[in-house]
N, C-alpha and C positions, 0 to 999 in steps of 0.2 A: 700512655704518654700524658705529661700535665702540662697545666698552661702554659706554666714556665717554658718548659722543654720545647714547645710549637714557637714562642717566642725564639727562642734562641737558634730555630730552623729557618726559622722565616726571615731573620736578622741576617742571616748565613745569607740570603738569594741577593745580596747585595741594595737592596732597596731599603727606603727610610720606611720605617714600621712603627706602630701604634697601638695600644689597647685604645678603645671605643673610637680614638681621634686624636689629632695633632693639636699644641695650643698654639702655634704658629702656622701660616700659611705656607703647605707644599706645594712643588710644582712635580705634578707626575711624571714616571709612575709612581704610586706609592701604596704601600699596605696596610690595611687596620684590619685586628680582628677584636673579635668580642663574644664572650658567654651569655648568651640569651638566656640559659635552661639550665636546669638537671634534671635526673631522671636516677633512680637507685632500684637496684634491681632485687628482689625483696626476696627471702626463705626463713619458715622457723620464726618470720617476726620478728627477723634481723636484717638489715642490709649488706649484702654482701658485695656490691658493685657498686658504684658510685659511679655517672656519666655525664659528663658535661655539652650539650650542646652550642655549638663557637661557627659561626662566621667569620669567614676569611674573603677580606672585600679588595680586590685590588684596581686602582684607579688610575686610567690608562687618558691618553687624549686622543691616541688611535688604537683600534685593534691593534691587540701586541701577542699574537700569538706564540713569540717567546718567555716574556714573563707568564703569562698562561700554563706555559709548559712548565717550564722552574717550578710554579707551586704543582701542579698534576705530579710531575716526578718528585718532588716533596711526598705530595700524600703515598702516594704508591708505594716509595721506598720504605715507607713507614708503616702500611698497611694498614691504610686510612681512606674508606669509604669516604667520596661525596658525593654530593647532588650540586650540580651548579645550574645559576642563572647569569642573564646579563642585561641589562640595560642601559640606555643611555641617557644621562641625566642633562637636559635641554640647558636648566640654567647655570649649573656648571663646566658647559661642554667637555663632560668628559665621559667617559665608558666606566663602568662598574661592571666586575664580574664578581659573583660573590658564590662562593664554594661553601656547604655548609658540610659541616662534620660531626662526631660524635666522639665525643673523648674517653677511654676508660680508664680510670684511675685505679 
C-alpha cells in the first residue's frame, strides 16, 4: 500500500484527515498521519523493498473506542501490523492514540 492509498482509507472512516496537521483549527475527532522513515530492504546491492514508516494519530476528546476500532479494522483488512500507544495531551485536552505502521511499496 502507498501513502496515497492509507489516505484515501482513512478519508473513507468518515473523519477530517491530514498529512502532518491541519492549517485550520478541528474540532475532534480528527486524524493526521505522517511518514517519519524509511527503510529499503537491500540484495545484490540493489533495493528491492522500499518501506515507509507512518504514524496514524487520531484525536479524540473522550476515549472513543469506536473510532479506535474503524482504524484497527482499517489496518487488519489491509493486513497491516501496528504497535499502538495513547496519551493524553493536558493542554490540549484531548486523547491521542497513535498506531504506527510500516508501509511496503
Amino acid at each position: 500500500m502507498t501513502l496515497p492509498e492509507l489516505a484515501q482509507k482513512l478519508k473513507a472512516l468518515g473523519y477530517p484527515v491530514a498529512y502532518s496537521h491541519f492549517t485550520s483549527v478541528q474540532n475532534p475527532p480528527f486524524i493526521c498521519y505522517i511518514a517519519w522513515g524509511s527503510d529499503t530492504f537491500n540484495a545484490d546491492n540493489k533495493p528491492l523493498v522500499e518501506m515507509d514508516n507512518v504514524d496514524i494519530e487520531l484525536y479524540t476528546v473522550n476515549k472513543d473506542l469506536i473510532a479506535e476500532g474503524k482504524i484497527k479494522d482499517l489496518l487488519k483488512e489491509n493486513e497491516l501490523p501496528w504497535s499502538r500507544d495513547e496519551i493524553y495531551l493536558t493542554d490540549e485536552e484531548v486523547f491521542k492514540c497513535t498506531y504506527s505502521i510500516t508501509l511496503i511499496n
